[in-house]
Backbone atoms as SQL, in Angstrom:
CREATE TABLE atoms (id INTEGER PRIMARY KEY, chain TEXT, resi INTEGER, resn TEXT, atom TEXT, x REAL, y REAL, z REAL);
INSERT INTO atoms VALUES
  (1, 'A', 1, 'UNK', 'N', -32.084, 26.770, 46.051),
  (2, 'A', 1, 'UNK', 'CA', -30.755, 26.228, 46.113),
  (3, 'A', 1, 'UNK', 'C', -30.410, 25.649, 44.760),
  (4, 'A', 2, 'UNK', 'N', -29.302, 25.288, 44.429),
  (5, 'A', 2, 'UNK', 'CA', -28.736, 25.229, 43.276),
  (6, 'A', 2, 'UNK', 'C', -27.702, 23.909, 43.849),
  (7, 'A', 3, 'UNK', 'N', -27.692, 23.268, 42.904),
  (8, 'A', 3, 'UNK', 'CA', -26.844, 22.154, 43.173),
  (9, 'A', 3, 'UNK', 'C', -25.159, 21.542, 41.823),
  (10, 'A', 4, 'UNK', 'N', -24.360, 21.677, 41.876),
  (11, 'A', 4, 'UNK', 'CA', -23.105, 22.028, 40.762),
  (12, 'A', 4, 'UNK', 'C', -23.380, 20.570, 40.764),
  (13, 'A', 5, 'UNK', 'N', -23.012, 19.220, 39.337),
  (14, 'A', 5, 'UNK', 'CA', -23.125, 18.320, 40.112),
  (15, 'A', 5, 'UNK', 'C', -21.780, 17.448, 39.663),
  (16, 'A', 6, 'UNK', 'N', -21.033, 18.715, 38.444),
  (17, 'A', 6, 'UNK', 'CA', -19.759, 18.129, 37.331),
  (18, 'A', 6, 'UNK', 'C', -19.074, 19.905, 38.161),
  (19, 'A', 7, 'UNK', 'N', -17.851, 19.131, 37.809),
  (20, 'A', 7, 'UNK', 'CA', -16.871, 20.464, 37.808),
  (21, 'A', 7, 'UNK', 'C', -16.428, 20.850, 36.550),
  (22, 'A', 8, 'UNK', 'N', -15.609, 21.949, 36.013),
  (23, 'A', 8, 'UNK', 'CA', -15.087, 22.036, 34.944),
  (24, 'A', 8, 'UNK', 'C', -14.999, 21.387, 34.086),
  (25, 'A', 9, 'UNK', 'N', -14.277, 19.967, 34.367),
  (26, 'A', 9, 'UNK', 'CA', -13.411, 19.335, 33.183),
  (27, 'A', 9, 'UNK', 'C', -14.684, 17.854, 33.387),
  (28, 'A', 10, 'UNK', 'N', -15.889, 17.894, 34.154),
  (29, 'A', 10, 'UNK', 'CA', -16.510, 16.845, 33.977),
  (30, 'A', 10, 'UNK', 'C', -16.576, 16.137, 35.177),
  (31, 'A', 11, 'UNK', 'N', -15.832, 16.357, 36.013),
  (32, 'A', 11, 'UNK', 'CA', -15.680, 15.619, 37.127),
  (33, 'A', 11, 'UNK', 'C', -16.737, 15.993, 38.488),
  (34, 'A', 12, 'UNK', 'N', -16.469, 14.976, 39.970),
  (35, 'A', 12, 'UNK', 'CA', -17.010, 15.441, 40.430),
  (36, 'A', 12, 'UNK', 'C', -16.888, 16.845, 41.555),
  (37, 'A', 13, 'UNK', 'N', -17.838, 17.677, 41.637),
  (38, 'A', 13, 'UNK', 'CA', -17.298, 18.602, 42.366),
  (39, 'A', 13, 'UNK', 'C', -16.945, 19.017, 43.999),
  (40, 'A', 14, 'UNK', 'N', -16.136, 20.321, 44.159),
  (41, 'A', 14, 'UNK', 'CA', -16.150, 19.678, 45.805),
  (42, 'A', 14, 'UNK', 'C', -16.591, 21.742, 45.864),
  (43, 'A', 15, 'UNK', 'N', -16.549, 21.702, 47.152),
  (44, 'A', 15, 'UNK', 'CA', -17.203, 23.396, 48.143),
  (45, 'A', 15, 'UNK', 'C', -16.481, 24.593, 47.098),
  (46, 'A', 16, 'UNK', 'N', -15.302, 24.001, 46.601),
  (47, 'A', 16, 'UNK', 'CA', -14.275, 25.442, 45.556),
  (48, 'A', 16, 'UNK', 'C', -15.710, 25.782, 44.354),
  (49, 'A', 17, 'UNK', 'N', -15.907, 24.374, 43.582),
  (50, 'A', 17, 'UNK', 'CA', -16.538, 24.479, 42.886),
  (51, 'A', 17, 'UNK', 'C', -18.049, 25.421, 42.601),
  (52, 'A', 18, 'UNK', 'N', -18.606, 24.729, 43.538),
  (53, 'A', 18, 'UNK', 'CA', -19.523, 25.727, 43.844),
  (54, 'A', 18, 'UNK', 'C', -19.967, 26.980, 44.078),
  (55, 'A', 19, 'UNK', 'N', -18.669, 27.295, 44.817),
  (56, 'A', 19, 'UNK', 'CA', -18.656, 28.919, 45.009),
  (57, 'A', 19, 'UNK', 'C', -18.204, 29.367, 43.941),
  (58, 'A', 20, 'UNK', 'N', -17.161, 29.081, 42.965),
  (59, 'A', 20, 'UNK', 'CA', -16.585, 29.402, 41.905),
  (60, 'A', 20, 'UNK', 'C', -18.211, 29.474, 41.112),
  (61, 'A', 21, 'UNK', 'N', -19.075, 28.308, 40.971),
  (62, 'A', 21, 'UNK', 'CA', -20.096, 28.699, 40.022),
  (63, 'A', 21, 'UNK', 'C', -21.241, 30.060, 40.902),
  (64, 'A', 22, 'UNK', 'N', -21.264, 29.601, 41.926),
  (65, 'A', 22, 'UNK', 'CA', -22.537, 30.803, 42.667),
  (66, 'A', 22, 'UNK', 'C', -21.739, 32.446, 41.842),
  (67, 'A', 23, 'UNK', 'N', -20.320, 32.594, 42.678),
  (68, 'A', 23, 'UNK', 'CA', -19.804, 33.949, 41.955),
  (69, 'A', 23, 'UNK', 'C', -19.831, 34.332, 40.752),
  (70, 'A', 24, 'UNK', 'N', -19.055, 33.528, 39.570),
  (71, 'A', 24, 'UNK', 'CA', -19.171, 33.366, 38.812),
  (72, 'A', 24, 'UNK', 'C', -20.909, 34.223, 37.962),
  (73, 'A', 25, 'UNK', 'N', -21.608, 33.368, 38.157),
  (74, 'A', 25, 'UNK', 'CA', -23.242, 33.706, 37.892),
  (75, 'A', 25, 'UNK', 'C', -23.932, 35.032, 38.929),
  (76, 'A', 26, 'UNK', 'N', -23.032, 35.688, 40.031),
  (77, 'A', 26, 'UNK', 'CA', -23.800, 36.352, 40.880),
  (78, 'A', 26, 'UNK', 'C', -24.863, 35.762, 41.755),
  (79, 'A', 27, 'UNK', 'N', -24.931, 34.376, 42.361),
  (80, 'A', 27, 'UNK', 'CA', -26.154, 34.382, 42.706),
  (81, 'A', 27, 'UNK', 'C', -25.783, 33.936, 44.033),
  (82, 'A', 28, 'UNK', 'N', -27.372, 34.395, 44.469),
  (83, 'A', 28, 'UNK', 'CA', -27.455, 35.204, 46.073),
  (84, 'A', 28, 'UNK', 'C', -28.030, 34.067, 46.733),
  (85, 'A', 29, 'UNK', 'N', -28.132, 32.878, 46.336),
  (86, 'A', 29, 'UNK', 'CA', -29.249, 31.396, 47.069),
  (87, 'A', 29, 'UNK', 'C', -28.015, 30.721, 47.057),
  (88, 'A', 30, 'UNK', 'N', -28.284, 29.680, 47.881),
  (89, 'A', 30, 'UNK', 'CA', -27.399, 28.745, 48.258),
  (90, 'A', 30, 'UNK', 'C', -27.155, 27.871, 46.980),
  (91, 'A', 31, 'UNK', 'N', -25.648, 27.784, 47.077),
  (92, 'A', 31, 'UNK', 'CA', -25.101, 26.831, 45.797),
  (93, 'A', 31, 'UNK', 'C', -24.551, 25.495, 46.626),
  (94, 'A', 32, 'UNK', 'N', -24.683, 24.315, 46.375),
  (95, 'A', 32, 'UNK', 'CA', -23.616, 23.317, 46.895),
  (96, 'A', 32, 'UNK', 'C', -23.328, 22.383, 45.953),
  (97, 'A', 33, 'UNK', 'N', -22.378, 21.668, 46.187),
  (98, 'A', 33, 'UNK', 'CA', -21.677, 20.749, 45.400),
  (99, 'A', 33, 'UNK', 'C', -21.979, 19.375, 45.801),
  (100, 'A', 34, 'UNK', 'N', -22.435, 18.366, 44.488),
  (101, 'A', 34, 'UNK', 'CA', -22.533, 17.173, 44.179),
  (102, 'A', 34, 'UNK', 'C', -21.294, 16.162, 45.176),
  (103, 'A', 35, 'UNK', 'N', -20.646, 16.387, 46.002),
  (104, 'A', 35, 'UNK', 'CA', -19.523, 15.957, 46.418),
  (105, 'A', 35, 'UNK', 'C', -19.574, 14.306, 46.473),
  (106, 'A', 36, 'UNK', 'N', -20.666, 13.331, 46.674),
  (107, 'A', 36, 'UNK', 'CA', -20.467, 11.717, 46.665),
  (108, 'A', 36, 'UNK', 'C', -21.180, 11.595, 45.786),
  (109, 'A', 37, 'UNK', 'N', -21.857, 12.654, 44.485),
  (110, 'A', 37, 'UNK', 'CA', -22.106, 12.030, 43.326),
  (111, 'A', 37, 'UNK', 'C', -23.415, 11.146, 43.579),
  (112, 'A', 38, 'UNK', 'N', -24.016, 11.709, 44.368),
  (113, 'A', 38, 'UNK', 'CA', -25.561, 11.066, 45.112),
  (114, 'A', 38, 'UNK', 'C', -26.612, 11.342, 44.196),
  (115, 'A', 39, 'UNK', 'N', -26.559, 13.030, 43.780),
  (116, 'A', 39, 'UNK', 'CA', -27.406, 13.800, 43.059),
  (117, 'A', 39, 'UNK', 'C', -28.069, 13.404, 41.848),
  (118, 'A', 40, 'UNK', 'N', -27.038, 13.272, 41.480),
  (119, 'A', 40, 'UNK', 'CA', -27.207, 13.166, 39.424),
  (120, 'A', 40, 'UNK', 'C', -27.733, 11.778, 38.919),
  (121, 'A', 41, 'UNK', 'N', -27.859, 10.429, 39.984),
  (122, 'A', 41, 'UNK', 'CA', -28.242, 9.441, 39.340),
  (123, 'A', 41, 'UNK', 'C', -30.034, 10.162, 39.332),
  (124, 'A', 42, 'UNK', 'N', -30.461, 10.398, 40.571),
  (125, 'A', 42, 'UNK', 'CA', -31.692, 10.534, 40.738),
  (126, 'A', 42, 'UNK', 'C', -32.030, 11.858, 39.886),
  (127, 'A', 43, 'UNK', 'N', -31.650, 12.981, 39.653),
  (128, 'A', 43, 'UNK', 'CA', -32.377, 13.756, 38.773),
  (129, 'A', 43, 'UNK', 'C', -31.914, 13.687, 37.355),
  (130, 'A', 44, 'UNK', 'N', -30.734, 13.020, 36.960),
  (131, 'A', 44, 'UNK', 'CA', -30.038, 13.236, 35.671),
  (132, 'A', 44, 'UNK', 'C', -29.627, 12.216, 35.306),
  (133, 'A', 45, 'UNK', 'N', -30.460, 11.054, 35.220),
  (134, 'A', 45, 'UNK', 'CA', -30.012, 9.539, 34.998),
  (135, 'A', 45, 'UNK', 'C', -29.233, 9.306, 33.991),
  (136, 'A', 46, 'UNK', 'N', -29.908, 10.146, 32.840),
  (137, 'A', 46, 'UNK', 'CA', -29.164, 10.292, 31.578),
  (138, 'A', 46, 'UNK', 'C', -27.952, 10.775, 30.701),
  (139, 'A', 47, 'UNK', 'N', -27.566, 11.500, 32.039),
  (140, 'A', 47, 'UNK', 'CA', -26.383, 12.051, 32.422),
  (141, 'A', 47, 'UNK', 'C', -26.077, 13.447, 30.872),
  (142, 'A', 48, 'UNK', 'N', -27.516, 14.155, 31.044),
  (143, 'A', 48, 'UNK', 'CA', -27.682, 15.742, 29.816),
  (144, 'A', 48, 'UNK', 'C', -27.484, 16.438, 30.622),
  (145, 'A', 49, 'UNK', 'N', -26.736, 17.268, 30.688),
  (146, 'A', 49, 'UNK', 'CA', -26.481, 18.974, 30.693),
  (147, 'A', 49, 'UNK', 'C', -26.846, 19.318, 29.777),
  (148, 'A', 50, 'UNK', 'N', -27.153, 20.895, 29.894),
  (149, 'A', 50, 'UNK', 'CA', -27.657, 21.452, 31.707),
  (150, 'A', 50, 'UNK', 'C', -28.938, 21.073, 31.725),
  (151, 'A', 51, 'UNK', 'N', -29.158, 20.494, 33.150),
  (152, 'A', 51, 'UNK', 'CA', -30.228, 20.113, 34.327),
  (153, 'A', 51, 'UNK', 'C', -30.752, 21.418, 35.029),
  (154, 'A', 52, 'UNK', 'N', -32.145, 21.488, 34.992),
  (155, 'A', 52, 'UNK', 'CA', -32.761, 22.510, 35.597),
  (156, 'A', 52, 'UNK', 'C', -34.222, 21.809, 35.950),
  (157, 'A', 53, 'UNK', 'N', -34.139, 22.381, 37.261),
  (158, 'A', 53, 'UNK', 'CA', -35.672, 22.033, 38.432),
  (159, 'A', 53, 'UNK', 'C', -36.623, 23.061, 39.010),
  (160, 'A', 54, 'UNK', 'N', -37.142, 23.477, 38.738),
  (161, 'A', 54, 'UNK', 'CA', -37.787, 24.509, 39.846),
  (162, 'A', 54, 'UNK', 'C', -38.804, 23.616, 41.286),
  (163, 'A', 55, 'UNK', 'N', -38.186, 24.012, 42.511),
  (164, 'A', 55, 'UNK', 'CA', -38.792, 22.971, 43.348),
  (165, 'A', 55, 'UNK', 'C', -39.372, 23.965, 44.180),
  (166, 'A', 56, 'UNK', 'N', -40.890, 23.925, 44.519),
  (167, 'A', 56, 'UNK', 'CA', -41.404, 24.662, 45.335),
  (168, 'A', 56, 'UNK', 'C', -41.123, 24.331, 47.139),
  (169, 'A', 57, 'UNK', 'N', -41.689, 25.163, 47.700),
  (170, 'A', 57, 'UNK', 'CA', -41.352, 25.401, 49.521),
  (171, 'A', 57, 'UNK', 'C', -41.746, 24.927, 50.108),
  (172, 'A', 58, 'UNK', 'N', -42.568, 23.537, 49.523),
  (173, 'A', 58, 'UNK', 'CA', -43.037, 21.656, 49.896),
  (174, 'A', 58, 'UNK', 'C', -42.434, 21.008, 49.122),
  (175, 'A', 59, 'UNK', 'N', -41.186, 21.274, 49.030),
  (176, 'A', 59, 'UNK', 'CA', -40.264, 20.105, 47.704),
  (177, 'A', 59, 'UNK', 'C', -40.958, 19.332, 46.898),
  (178, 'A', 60, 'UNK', 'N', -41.976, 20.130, 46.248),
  (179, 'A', 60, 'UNK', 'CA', -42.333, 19.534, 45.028),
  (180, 'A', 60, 'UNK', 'C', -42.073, 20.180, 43.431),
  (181, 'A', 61, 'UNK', 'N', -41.424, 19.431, 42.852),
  (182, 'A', 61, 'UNK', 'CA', -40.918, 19.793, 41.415),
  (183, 'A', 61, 'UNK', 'C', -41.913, 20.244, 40.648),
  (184, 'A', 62, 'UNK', 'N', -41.988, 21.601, 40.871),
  (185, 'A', 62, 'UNK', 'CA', -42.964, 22.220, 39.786),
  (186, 'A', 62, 'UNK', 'C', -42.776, 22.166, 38.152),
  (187, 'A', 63, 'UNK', 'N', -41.515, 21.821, 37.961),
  (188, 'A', 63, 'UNK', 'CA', -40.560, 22.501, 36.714),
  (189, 'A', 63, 'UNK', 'C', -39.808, 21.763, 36.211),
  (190, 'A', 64, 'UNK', 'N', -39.749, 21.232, 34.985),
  (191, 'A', 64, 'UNK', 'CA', -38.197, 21.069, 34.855),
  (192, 'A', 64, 'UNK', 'C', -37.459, 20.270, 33.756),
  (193, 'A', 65, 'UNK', 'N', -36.617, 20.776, 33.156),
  (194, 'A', 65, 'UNK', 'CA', -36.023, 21.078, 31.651),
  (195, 'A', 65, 'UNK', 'C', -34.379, 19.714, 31.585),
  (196, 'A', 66, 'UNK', 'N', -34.499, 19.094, 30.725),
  (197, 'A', 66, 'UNK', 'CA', -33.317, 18.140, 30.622),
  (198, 'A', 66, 'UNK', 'C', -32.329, 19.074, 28.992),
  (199, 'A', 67, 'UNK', 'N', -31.203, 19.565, 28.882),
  (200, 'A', 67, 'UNK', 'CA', -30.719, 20.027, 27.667),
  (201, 'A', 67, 'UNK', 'C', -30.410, 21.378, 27.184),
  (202, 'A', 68, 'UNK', 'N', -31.712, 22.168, 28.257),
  (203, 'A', 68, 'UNK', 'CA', -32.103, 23.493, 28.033),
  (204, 'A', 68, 'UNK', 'C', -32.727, 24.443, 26.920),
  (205, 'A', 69, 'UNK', 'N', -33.202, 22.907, 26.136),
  (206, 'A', 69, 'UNK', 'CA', -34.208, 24.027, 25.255),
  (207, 'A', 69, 'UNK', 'C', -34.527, 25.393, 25.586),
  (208, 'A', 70, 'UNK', 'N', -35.776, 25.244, 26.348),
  (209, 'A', 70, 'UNK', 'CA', -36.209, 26.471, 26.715),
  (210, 'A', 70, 'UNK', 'C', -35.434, 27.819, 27.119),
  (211, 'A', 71, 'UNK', 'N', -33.959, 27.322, 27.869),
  (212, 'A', 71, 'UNK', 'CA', -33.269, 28.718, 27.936),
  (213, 'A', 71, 'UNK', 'C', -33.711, 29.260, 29.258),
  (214, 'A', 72, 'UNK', 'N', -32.537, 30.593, 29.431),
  (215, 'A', 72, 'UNK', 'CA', -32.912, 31.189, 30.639),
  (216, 'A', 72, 'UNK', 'C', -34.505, 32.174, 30.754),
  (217, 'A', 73, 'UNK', 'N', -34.796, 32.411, 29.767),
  (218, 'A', 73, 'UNK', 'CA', -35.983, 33.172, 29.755),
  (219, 'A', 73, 'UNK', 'C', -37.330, 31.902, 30.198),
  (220, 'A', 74, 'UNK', 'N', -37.423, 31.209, 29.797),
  (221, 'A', 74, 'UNK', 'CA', -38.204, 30.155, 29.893),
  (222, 'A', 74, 'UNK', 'C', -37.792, 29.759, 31.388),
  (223, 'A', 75, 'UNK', 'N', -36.467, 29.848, 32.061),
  (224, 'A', 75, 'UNK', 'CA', -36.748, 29.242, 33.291),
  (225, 'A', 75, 'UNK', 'C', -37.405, 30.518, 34.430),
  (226, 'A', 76, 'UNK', 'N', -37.194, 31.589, 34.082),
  (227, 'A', 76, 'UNK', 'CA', -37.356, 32.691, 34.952),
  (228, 'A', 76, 'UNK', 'C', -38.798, 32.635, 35.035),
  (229, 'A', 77, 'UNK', 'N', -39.141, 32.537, 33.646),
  (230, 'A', 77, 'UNK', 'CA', -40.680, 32.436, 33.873),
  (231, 'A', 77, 'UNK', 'C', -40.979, 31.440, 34.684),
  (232, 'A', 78, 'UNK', 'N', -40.693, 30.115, 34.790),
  (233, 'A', 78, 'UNK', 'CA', -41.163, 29.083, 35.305),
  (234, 'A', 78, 'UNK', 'C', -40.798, 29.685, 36.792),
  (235, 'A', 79, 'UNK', 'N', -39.511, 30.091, 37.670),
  (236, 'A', 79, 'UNK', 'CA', -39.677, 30.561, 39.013),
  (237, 'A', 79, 'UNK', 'C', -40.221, 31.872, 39.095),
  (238, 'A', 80, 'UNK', 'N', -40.645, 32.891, 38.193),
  (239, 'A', 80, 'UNK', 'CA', -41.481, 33.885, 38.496),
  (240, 'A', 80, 'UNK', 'C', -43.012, 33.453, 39.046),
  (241, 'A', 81, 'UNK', 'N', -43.379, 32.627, 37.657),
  (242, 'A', 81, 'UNK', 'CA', -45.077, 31.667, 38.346),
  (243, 'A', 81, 'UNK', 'C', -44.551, 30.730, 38.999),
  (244, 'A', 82, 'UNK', 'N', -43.699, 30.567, 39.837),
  (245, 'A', 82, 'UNK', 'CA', -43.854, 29.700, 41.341),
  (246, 'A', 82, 'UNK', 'C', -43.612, 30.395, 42.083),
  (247, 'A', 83, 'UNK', 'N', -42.783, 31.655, 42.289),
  (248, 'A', 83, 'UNK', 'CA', -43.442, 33.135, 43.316),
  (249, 'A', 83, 'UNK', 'C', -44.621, 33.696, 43.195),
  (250, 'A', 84, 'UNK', 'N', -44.996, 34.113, 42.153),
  (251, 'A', 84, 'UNK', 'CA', -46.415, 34.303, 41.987),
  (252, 'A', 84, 'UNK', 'C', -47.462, 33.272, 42.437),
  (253, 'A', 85, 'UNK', 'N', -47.374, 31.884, 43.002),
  (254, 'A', 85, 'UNK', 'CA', -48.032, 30.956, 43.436),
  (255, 'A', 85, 'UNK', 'C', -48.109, 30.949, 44.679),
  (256, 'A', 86, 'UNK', 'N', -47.238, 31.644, 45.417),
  (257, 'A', 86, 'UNK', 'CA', -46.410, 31.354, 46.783),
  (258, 'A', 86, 'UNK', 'C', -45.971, 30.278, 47.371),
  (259, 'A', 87, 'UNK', 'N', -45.492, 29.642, 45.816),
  (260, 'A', 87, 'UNK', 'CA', -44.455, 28.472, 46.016),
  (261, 'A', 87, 'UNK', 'C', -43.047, 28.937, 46.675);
């Protein structure tokens, strides 16, 4: 799952948003929206975009990038070896 947690212009987002980003990107996992702004103190205190987690299928955070150094290649790898784990 994927979580939007700003809309466009910075703000917070609501159900449009989300789907606008899932389509947008093509993606086939559940997207939802930050809607009471609950999200972002606890994973993004610091308030950097873009935020990325890889959380395995015991919600534990295998992964995870504040800024995006690493990039999309670097995250694929990181959820390829947590399928390959049978995370």
């Amino acid at each position: 799952m994927s979580v939007v947690i700003q809309d466009a212009t910075g703000g917070v987002p609501d159900a449009d948003d989300a789907a606008i980003w899932a389509e947008g990107l093509g993606l086939t996992y559940p997207v939802v929206a930050d809607v009471d702004a609950s999200f972002q103190p606890v994973w993004d205190p610091d308030l950097v975009l873009p935020v990325a987690y890889v959380v395995d299928r015991d919600g534990v955070v295998t992964w995870g990038e504040i800024g995006g150094a690493g990039g999309l290649d670097e995250m694929e790898a990181q959820v390829l070896s947590a399928l390959d784990d049978g995370s």
